[in-house]
FIBA-992792 format. One record per residue (C-alpha): x, y, z. Coordinates in steps of 0.25 Angstrom, whole numbers, plus 5000, padded with zeros to 4 digits. Each point is the difference from the previous one (the first is absolute). Example, Ala and Ser with C-alpha at 12.3 -4.5 7.8 and 13.67 -1.06 7.14 Angstrom:
(palo (5049 4982 5031)),
(palo (5006 5014 4998)),
//
This chain:
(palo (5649 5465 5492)),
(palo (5006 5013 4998)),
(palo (4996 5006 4988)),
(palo (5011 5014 4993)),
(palo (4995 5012 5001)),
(palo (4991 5004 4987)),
(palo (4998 4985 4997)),
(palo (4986 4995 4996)),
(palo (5002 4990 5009)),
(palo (4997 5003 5016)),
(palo (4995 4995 5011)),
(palo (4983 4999 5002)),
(palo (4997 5009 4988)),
(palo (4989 4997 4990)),
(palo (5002 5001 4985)),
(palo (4994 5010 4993)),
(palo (4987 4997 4992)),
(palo (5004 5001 4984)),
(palo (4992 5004 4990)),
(palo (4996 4987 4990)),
(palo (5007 5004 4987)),
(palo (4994 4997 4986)),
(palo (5010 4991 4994)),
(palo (5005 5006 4986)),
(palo (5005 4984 4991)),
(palo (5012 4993 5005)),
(palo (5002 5005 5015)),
(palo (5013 5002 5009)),
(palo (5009 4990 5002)),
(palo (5010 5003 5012)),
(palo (5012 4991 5002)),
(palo (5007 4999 5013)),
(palo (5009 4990 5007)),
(palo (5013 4997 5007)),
(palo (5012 5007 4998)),
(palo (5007 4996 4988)),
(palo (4988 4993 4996)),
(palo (5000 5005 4986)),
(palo (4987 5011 5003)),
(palo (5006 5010 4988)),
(palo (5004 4990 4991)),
(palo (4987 4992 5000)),
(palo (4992 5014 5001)),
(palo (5009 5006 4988)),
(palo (4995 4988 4992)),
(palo (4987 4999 5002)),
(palo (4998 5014 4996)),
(palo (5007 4998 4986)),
(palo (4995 4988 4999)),
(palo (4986 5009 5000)),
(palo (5005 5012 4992)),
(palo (5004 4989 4988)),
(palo (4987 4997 4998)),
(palo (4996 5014 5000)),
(palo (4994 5001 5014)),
(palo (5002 5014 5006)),
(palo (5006 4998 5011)),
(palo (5007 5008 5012)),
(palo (5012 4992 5010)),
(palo (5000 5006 5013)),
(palo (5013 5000 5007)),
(palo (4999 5002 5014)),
(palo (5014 4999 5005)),
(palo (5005 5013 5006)),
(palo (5012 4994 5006)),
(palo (5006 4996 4988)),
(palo (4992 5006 4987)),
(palo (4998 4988 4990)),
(palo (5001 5008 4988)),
(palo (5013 5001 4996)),
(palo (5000 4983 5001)),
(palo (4989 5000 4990)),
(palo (5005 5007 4987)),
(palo (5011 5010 4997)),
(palo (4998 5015 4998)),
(palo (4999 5001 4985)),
(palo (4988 4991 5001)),
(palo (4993 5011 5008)),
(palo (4990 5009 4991)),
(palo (4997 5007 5014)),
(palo (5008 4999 5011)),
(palo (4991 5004 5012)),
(palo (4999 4997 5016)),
(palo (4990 4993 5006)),
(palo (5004 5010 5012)),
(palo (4994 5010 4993)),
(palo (4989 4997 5002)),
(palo (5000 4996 5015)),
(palo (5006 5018 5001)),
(palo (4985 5003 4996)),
(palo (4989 5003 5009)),
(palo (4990 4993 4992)),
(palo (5003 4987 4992)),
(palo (4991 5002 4988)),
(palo (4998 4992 4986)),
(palo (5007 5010 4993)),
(palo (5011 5003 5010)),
(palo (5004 4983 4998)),
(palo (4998 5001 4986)),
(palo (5010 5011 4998)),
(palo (5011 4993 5010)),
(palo (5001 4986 4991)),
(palo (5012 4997 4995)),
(palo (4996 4994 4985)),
(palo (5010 4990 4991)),
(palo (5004 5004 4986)),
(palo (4998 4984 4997)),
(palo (4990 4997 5007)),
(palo (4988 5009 4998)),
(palo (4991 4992 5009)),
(palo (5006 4999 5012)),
(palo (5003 5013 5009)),
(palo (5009 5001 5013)),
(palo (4999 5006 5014)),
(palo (5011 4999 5009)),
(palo (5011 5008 5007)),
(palo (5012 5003 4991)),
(palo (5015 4999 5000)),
(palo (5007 5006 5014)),
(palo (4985 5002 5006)),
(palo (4996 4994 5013)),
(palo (4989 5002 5011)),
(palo (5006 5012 5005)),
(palo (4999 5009 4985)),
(palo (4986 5002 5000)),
(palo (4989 5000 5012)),
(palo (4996 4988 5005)),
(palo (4987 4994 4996)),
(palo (4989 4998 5007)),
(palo (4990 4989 5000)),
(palo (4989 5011 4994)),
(palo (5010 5003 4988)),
(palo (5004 4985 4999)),
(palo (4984 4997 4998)),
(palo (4998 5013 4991)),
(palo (5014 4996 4992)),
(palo (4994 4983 4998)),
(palo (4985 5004 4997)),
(palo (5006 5012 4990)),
(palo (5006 4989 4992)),
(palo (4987 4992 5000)),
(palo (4994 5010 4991)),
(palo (5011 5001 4993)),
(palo (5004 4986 4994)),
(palo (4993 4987 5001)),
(palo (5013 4993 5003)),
(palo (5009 5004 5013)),
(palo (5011 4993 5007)),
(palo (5006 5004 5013)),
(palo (5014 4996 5004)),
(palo (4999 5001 5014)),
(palo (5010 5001 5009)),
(palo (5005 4987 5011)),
(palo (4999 5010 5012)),
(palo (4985 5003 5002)),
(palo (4999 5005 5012)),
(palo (5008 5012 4996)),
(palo (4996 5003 4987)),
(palo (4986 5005 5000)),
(palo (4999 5000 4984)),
(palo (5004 4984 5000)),
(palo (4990 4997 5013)),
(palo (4990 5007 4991)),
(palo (5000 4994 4988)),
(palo (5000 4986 5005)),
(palo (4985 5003 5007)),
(palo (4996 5008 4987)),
(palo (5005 4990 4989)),
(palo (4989 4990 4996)),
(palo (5011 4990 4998)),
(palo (5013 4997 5008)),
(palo (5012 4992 4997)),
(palo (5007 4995 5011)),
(palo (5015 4997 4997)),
(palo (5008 4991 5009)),
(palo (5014 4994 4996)),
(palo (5002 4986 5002)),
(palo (5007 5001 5014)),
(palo (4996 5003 5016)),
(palo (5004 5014 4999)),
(palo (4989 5003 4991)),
(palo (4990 4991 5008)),
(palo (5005 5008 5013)),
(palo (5000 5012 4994)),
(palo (4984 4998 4994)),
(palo (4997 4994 5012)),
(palo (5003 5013 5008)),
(palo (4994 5011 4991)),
(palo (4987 4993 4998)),
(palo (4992 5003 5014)),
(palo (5003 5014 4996)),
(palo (4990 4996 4988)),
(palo (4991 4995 5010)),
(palo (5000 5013 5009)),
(palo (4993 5006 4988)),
(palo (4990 4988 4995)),
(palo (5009 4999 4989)),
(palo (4990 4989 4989)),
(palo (5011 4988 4998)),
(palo (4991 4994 4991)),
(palo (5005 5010 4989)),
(palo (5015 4996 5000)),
(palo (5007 4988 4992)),
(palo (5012 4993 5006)),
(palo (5013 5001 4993)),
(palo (5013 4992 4999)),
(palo (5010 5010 4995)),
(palo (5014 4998 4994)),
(palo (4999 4984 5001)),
(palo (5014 4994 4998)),
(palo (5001 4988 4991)),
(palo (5005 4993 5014)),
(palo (4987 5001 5008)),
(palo (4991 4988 4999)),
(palo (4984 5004 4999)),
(palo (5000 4992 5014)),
(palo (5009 5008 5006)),
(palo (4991 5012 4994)),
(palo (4989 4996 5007)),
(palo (5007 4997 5013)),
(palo (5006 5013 5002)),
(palo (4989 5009 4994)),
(palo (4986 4992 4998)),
(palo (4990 5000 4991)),
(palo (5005 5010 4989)),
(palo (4991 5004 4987)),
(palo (5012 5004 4992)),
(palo (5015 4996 5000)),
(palo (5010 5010 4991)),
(palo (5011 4994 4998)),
(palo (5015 5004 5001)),
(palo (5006 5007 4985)),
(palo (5013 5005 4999)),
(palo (4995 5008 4986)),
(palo (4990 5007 5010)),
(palo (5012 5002 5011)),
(palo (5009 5005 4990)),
(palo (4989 5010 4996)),
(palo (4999 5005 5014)),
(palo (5013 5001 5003)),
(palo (5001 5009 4988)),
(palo (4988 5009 5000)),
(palo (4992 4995 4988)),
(palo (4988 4993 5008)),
(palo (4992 5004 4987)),
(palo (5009 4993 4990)),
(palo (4993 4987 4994)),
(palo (5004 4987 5006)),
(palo (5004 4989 4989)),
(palo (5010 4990 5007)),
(palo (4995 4985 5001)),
(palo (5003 5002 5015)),
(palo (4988 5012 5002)),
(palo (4989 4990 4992)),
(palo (4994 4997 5012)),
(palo (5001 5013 5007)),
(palo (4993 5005 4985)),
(palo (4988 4990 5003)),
(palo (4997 5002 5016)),
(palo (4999 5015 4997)),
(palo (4989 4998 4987)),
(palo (4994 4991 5011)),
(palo (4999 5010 5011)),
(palo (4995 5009 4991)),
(palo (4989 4992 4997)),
(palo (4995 4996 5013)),
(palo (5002 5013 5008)),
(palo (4993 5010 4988)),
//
C-alpha cells in the first residue's frame, strides 16, 4: 500500500504507546462513515440531544475540506465565533488555548463548538499534526464530560479524523443502505488495522434508511447493524437549510427522535 505523505498511516511503523487517560463521566463519542452517510447530521444531534439535558458537551468538527459549521446554525446564533484552526497556529495545544477558541450558542448554553468556519479550508491555518490532534482531543477530556467528534470520510489524510477514531472510547460507524458505502468501508478499514485500531468500541449504523428498503435488504447489503436511523425529510430540510439545531417536531422524524435517545443511552 501506499500510504500520502504526513499520513498516520505507512508502511512497517508501530503506533506510538499512549498514555491511559482518566475518563472524566460520559466519554467521546466519534462518528464516521461513508460519504453522504449522514456523519454531521447524526453528530449534530446527538450533541444537542446532550446539551437539552444540561450535559456540557463539545462537537468536534473535523472536516477541513468543507468546514461544517456554517451547516449547523446561522451566524446570529453565535455568541463566539472562533476557529478551530487557531488553535492548530499554536506551538503548544493547552487546556486554556481550546477553551479560548470555542465557539459557544446564545440558545444553547450547554453545548460549545470547534470547527473551521465560513471560506476556511485546510490550507488558512498550519496543518495539524498527530501531537496537536492528541493534545487538542485529551484537552477536551478535561474540559467537559461529553465530546462528540465529527469526523471526516477521508481518514487517511486527515490526521485529526484518523486520531479521534483511535482516541474515542465509542465509535459509530455510519454506512448507507447501498454498495458504495459497503465499498467505500470496506476500503478504509485495513487502515484501522495498520494502527490496532479496538473495533470492539464501535456500533454499526444504518443511516438515512428510505421507507422503500426492507430490513432484509438492510441486512443483506450492510450486516448485522445496532442502530438504523431512518430517512426524515423535516431533518433534510434542516440541513439543507443551516438549522441542524433547530428541534425536530414532524410525525416523520419520531423515529429518528427515539434511535438518537437510544444511542445515547448505550454509548454513554
Amino acid at each position: 500500500m501506499n500510504f500520502l505523505k504526513g499520513s498516520l498511516f505507512r508502511r512497517n511503523t508501530e503506533p506510538e504507546e499512549l498514555e491511559p487517560m482518566e475518563e472524566s463521566g460520559g466519554g467521546i463519542l466519534a462518528v464516521w462513515g461513508s460519504p453522504g452517510c449522514g456523519k454531521t447530521v447524526t453528530a449534530v444531534k446527538i450533541a444537542k440531544h446532550l446539551a437539552d439535558q444540561k450535559k456540557n458537551t463539545v462537537l468536534l468538527l473535523c472536516d477541513m475540506t468543507a468546514p461544517m459549521m456554517p451547516c449547523i446554525c446561522p451566524p446570529s446564533e453565535l455568541e463566539v465565533d472562533k476557529s478551530l484552526g487557531s488553535i492548530f497556529a499554536a506551538q503548544h495545544i493547552s487546556v486554556n488555548l481550546i477553551k479560548h477558541n470555542l465557539t459557544t450558542l446564545k440558545r444553547l448554553p450547554h453545548l460549545t463548538m470547534l470547527g473551521l468556519r465560513k471560506k476556511e479550508n485546510e490550507y488558512t491555518y498550519a496543518p495539524c499534526t498527530k501531537q496537536q490532534a492528541e493534545d487538542l482531543i485529551r484537552g477536551l477530556r478535561e474540559i467537559v464530560p461529553y465530546v462528540v467528534i465529527d469526523c471526516s470520510s477521508y481518514i487517511a489524510n486527515d490526521i485529526l479524523s484518523a486520531v479521534a477514531l483511535m482516541e474515542a472510547d465509542s465509535v459509530l460507524q455510519l454506512a448507507s443502505c447501498d454498495l458504495k458505502s459497503v465499498g467505500y468501508l470496506s476500503s478504509q478499514l485495513p487502515l484501522l488495522g495498520e494502527l490496532k485500531w479496538d473495533k470492539d468500541k464501535q456500533y454499526r449504523v444504518a443511516s438515512n434508511i428510505k421507507p422503500f428498503q426492507a430490513a432484509d435488504r438492510i441486512g443483506q447489503v450492510l450486516g448485522s447493524v445496532v442502530f438504523r436511523l431512518p430517512y426524515s425529510q423535516e431533518l433534510e430540510e434542516q440541513y439543507l437549510a443551516g438549522e441542524l439545531l433547530a428541534d425536530l417536531s414532524m410525525k416523520d422524524s419520531r423515529a429518528f427522535r427515539k434511535e438518537i435517545d437510544r444511542i445515547c443511552e448505550e454509548v454513554f
